[in-house]
C-alpha positions as CSV (number, residue, x, y, z in Angstrom):
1,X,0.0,0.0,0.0
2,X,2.7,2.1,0.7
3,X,4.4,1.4,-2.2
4,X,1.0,1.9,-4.7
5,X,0.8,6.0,-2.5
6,X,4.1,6.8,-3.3
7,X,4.0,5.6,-7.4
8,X,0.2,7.7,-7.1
9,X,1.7,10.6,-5.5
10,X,4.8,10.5,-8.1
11,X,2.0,10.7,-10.8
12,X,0.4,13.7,-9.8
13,X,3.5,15.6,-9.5
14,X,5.0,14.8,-12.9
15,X,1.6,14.4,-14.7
16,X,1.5,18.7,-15.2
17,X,5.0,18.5,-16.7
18,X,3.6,15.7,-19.1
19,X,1.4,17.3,-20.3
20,X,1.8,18.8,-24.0
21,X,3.3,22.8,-23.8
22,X,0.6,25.4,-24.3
23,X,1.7,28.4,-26.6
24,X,1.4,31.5,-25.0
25,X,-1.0,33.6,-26.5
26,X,-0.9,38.0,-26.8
27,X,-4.6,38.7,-25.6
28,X,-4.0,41.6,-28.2
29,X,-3.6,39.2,-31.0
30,X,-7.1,38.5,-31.6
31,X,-7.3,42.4,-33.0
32,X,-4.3,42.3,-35.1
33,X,-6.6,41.8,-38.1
34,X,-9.2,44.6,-37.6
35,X,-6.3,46.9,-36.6
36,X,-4.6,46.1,-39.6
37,X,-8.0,47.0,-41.7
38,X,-8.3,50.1,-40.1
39,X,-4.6,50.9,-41.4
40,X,-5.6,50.0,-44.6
41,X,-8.5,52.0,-44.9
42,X,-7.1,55.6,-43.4
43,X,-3.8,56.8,-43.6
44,X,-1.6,56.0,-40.2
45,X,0.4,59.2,-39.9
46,X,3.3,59.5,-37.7
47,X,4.2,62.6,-36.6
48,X,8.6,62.4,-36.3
49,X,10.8,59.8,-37.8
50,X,14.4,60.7,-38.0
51,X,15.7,58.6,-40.9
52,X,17.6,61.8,-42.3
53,X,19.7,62.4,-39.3
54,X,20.5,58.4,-39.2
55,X,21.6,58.8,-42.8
56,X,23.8,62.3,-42.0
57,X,25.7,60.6,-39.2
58,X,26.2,56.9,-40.8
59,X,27.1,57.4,-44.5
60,X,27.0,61.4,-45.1
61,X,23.7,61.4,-47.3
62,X,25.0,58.0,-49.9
63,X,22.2,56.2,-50.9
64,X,24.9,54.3,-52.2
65,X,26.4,53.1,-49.4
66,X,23.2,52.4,-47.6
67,X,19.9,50.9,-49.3
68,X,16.8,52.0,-47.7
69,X,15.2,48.9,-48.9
70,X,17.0,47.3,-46.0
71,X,18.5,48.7,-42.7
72,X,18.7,45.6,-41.0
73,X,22.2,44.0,-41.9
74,X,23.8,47.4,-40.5
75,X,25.6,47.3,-36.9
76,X,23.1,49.0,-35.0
77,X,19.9,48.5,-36.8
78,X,18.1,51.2,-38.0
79,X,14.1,51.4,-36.8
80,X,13.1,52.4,-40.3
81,X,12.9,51.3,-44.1
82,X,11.0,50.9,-47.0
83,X,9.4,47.1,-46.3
84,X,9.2,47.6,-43.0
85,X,7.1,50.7,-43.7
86,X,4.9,48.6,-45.4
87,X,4.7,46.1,-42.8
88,X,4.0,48.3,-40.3
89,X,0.9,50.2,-42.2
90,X,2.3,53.5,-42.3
91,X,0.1,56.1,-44.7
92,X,2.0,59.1,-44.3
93,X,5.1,60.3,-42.9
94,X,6.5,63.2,-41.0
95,X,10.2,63.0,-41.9
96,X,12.1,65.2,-39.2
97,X,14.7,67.6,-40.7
98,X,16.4,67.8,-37.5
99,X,20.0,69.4,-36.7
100,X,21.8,69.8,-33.4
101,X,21.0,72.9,-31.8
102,X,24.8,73.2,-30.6
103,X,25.9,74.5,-34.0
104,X,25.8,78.3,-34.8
105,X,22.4,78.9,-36.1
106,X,23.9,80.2,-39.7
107,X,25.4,76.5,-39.8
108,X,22.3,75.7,-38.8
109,X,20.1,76.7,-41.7
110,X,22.6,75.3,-44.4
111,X,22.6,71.7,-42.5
112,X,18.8,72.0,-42.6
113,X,18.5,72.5,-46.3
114,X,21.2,69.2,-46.5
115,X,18.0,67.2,-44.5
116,X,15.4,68.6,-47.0
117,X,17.1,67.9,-49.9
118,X,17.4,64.0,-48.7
119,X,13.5,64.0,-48.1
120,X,13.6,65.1,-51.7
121,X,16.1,62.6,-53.4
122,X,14.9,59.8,-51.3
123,X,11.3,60.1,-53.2
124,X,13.1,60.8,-56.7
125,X,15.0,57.2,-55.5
126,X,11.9,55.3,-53.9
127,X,9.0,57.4,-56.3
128,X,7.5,53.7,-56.1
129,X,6.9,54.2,-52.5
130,X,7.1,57.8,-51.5
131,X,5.4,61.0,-52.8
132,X,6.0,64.6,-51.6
133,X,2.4,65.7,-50.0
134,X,1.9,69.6,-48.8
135,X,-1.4,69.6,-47.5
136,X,-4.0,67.4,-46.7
137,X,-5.7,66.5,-49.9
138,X,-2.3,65.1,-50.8
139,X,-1.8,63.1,-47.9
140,X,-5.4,61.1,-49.2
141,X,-4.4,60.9,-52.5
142,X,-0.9,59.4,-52.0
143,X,-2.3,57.0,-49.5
144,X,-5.1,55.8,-52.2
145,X,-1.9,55.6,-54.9
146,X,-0.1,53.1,-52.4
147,X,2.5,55.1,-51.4
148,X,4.0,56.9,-48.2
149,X,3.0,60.2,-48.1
150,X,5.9,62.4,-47.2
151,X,5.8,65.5,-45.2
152,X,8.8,67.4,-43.7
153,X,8.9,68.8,-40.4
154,X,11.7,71.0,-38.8
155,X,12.4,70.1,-35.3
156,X,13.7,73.2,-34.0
157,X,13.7,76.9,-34.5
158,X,17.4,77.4,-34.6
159,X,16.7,75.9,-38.1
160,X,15.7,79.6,-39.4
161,X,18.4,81.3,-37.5
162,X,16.5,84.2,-36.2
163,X,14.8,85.0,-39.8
164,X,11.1,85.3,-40.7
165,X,12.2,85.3,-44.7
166,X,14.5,81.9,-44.2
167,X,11.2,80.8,-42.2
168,X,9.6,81.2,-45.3
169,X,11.7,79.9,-47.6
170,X,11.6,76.5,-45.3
171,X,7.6,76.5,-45.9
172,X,8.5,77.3,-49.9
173,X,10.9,74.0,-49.4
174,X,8.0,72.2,-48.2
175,X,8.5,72.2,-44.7
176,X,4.7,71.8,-43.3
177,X,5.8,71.9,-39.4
178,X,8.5,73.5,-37.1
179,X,8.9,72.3,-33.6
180,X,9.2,75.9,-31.8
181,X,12.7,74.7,-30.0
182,X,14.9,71.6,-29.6
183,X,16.9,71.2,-26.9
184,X,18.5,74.6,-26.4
185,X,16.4,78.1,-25.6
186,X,16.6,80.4,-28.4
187,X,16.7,83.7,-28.8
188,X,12.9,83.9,-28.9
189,X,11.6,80.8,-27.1
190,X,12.4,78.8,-24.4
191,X,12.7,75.0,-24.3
192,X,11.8,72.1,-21.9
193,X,14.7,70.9,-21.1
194,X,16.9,74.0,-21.1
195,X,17.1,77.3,-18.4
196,X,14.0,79.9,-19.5
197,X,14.8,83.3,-20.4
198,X,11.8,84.6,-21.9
199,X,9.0,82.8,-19.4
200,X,7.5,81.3,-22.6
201,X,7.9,83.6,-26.3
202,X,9.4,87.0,-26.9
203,X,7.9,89.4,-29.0
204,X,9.7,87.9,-31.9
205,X,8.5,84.8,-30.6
206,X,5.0,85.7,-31.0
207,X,5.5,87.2,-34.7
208,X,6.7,83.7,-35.4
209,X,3.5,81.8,-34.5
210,X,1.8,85.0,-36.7
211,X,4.1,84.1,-39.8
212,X,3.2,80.6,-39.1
213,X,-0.2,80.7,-38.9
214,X,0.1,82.8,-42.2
215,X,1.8,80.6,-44.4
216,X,0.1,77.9,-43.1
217,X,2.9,75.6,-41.1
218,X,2.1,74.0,-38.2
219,X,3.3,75.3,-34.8
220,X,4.8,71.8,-33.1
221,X,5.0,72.4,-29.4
222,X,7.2,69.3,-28.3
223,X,10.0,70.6,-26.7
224,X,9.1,73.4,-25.6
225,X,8.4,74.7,-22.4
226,X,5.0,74.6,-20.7
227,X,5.2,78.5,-20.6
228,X,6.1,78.3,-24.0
229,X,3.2,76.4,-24.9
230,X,0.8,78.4,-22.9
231,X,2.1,81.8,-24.6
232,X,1.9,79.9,-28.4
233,X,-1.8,78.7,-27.5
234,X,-3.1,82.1,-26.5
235,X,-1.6,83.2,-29.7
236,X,-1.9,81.2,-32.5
237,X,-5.2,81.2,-34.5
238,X,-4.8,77.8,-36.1
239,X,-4.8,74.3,-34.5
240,X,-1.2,73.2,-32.7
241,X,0.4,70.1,-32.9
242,X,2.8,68.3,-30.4
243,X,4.3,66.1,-33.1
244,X,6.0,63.6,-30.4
245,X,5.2,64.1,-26.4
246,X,3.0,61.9,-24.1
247,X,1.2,63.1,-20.7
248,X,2.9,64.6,-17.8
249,X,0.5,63.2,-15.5
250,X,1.5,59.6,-16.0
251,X,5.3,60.8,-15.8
252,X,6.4,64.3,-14.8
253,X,9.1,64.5,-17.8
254,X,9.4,67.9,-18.4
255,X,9.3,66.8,-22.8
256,X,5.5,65.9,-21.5
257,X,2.5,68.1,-22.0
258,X,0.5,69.2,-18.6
259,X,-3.1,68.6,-17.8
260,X,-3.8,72.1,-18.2
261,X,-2.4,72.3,-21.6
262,X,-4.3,69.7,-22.9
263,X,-7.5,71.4,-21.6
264,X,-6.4,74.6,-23.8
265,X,-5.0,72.0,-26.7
266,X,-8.8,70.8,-26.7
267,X,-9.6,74.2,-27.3
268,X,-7.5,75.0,-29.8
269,X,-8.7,71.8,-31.6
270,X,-5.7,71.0,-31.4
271,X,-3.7,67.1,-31.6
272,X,-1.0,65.1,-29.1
273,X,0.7,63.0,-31.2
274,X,1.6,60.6,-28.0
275,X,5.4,59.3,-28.8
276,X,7.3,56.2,-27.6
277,X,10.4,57.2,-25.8
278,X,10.9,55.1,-23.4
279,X,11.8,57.5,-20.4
280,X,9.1,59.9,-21.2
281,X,6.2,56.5,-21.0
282,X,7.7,55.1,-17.9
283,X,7.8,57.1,-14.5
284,X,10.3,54.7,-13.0
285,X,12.5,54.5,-15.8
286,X,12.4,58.4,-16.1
287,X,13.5,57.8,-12.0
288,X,16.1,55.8,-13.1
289,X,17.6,58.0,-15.4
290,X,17.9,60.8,-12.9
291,X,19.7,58.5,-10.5
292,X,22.3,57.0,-13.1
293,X,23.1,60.8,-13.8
294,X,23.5,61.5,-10.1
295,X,26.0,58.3,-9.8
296,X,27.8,59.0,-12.4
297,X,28.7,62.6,-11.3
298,X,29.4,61.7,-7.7
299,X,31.8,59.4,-9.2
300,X,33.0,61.6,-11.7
301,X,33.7,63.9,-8.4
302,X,34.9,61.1,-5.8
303,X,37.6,60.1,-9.2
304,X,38.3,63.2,-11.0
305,X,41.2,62.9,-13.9
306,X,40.4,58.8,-13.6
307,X,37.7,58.0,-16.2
308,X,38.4,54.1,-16.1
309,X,37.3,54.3,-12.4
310,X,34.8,55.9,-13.2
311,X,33.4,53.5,-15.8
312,X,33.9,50.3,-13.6
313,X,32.2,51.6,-10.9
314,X,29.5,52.9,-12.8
315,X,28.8,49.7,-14.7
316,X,28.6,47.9,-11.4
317,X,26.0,50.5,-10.3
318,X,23.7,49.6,-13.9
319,X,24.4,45.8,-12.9
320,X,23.0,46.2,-9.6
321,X,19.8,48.7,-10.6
322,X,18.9,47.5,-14.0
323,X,16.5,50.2,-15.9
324,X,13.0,49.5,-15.5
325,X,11.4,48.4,-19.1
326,X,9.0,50.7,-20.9
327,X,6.3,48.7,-22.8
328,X,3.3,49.2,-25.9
329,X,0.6,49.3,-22.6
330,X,2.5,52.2,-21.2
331,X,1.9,54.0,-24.5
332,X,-1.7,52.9,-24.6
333,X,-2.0,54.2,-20.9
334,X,-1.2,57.6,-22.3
335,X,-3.5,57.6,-24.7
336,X,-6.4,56.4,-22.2
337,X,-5.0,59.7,-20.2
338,X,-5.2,62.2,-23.0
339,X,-8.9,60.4,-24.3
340,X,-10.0,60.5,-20.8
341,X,-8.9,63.7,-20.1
342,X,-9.7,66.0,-23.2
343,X,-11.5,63.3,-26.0
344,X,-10.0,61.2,-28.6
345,X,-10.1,63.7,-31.2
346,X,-6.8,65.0,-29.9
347,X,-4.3,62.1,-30.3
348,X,-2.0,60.9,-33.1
349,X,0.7,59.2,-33.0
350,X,4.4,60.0,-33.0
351,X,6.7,57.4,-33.1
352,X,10.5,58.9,-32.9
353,X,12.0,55.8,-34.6
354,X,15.4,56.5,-35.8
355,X,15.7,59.5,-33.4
356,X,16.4,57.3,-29.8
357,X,18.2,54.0,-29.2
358,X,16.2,52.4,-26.9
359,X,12.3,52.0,-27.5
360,X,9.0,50.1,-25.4
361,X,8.7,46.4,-25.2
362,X,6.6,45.3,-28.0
363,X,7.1,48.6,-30.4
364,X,10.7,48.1,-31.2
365,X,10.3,49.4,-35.0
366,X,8.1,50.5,-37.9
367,X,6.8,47.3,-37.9
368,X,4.6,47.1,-35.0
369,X,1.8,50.0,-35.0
370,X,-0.5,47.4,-35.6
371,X,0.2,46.0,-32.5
372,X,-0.5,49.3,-30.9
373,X,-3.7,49.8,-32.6
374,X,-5.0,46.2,-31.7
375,X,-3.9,46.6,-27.9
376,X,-6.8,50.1,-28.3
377,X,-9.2,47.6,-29.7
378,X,-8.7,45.5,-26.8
379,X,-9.1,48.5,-24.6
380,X,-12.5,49.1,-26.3
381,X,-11.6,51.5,-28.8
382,X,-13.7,51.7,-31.4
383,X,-13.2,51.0,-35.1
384,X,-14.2,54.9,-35.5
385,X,-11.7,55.7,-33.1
386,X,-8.8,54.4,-34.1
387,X,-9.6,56.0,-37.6
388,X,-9.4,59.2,-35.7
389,X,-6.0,58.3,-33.9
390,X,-4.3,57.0,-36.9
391,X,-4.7,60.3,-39.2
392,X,-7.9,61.7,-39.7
393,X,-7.3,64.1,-36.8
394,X,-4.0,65.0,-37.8
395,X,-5.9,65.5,-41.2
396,X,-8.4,68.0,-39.7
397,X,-5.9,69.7,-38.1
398,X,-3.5,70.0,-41.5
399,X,-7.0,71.5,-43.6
400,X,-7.7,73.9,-40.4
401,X,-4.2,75.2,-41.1
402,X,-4.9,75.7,-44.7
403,X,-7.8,77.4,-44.3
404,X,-6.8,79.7,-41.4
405,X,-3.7,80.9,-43.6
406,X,-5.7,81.6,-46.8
407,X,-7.9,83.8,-44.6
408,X,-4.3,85.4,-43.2
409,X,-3.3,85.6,-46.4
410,X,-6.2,87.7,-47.7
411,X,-5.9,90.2,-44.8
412,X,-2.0,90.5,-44.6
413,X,1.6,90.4,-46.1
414,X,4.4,88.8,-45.4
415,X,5.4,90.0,-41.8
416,X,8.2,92.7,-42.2
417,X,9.6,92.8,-38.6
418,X,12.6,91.2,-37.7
419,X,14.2,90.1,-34.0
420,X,16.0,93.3,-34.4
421,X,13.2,95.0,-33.8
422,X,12.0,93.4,-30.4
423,X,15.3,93.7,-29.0
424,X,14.9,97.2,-27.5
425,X,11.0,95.9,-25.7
């Protein structure tokens, strides 16, 4: 009897590892499909990709040297190329014509054109694939031609180097957006993630948003400062984009837009294109940023003039407090926020692929906005919107644009001020 318990017993504990290995399943999978016939049906446009930058710093512009029908062979990857596009869904693109904001800003404008004039040779190379679109009736018609529609948006305003007549000659390039400020506060706006000197726009700052609104470019307020985007709101008479920011409640990243600029966003009519960089998603991993920077110059401090010492400890700091991992849901949590907050007629999409190293669990290139879209569906999205997410909002705020600068144009000129002229207020 003993004997009999003991092969019974035996049994029941090695019966569950007998037993045939069940797949694990996505719960979002079962909405791949529909998302995918959304994308198919409206154009998915992402508001920032930096493939021109990624082709600056790796082979100097050379098609030659590096096929954008394939980026994955390289060393590092790219995020981004043509079937991978494809894969992914994506109707229309933002291509950021981004420089650093360290250069002078006279460098600036020359390195700028160099970015616009590889938006333009990489359609003459790809016209199978991409088309130039200016406004928003060219964005639907490129889409229903299967191709990418291509936009370009400047990420920066040291790209116009003070000027209102380079500014536009960028929208005569076909520049359709300009982020107000990168990294750095200018001369006439201040940034996020720099010291304010203006508390928001100058005077010059505010003709900008005029000329803008004029021509008919979007004012992008990633970047910027909340002042900044509190100052370009009360301002502008056209609808505001943030082409690649997510919500500051969910993470107090100062790159994130507050509570009480989305109220005034929804006013403005205004879209969030939510982004997926990792540290602005992910609270802890913002956390853990901060205190990697703080080790790193205590140790820089404690071993001054010994950089190896330096390294080795700090590497055995990162093995001891590995960085919390950003994920799709943490993207789809910030779109619940900004729906829940201000209504899902505000929210696009913004990728920055190509323009950060590290990207969310699950969304790790072009590839994968369907799997965003299906993890909404799960959520209880509707079919109607998701059209609205992908591009239609983005759409309505492009043709709100159009309109409000062919009014501007019938009432006023091209501004004649200059920053010269601010500089004594």
């Amino acid at each position: 009897m003993i004997f009999k318990f003991h092969l019974a017993l035996a049994a029941m504990i090695l019966l569950p590892a007998l037993q045939p290995v069940q797949a694990q399943t996505n719960p979002r999978d079962a909405y791949r499909e529909q998302a995918v016939e959304i994308l198919e049906r409206v154009p998915l446009i992402d508001g920032h990709n930096d493939v021109p930058i990624q082709y600056r710093n790796r082979v100097d512009y050379k098609f030659d040297l590096l096929d954008f029908m394939n980026t994955t062979a390289l060393t590092r990857m790219m995020h981004t190329d043509i079937p991978r596009l494809r894969r992914g869904r994506v109707g229309a693109q933002f291509w950021s014509v981004y420089v650093s904001p360290n250069i002078p800003e006279a460098e600036s404008v020359q390195a700028t054109l160099e970015q616009i004039d590889f938006v333009y040779r990489m359609i003459e190379r790809y016209p199978e694939h991409f088309e130039l679109a200016l406004t928003a009736d060219d964005v639907e018609r490129v889409f229903a031609e299967g191709k990418i529609a291509s936009m370009i948006g400047m990420e920066g305003g040291h790209s116009i180097g003070n000027s209102l007549a380079v500014l536009r000659q960028m929208y005569a390039l076909g520049a359709r957006y300009m982020t107000l400020t990168h990294s750095r506060t200018l001369d006439w706006a201040d940034s996020a993630t720099d010291t304010p000197r203006h508390d928001g726009l100058s005077g010059f700052g505010e003709e900008v948003i005029r000329e803008m609104n004029r021509l008919g470019m979007l004012v992008d307020l990633s970047h910027v400062s909340a002042q900044t985007m509190r100052d370009a709101l009360a301002i502008t008479e056209a609808p505001v984009i943030f082409s690649h920011s997510s919500a500051m409640a969910l993470n107090m990243h100062p790159r994130n837009v507050p509570d009480d600029v989305l109220h005034l966003t929804r006013e403005n009519n205004g879209v969030v294109m939510v982004t997926f960089i990792p540290a602005f998603l992910h609270q802890p991993l913002h956390e853990h940023i901060a205190q990697r920077n703080a080790r790193r110059a205590e140790l820089e401090y404690l071993y001054t003039g010994q950089p190896d010492s330096v390294a080795v400890y700090l590497s055995r700091w990162e093995q001891e407090n590995p960085p919390p991992v950003a994920t799709l849901d943490h993207v789809a949590d910030h779109i619940d926020h900004i729906r829940d907050l201000i209504g899902v007629d505000h929210i696009g999409i913004g990728g920055d692929y190509d323009g950060i190293s590290l990207l969310p669990a699950g969304l790790e290139d072009v590839t994968t906005y369907p799997d965003l879209f299906a993890e909404l569906l799960r959520r209880g999205y509707s079919e109607e919107d998701l059209e609205k997410i992908a591009g239609r909002n983005l759409l309505r705020v492009m043709r709100e644009a159009e309109q409000t600068a062919h009014r501007l144009q019938q009432e006023r000129g091209p501004s004649q001020m200059n920053i010269r002229d601010f500089e004594s207020n």
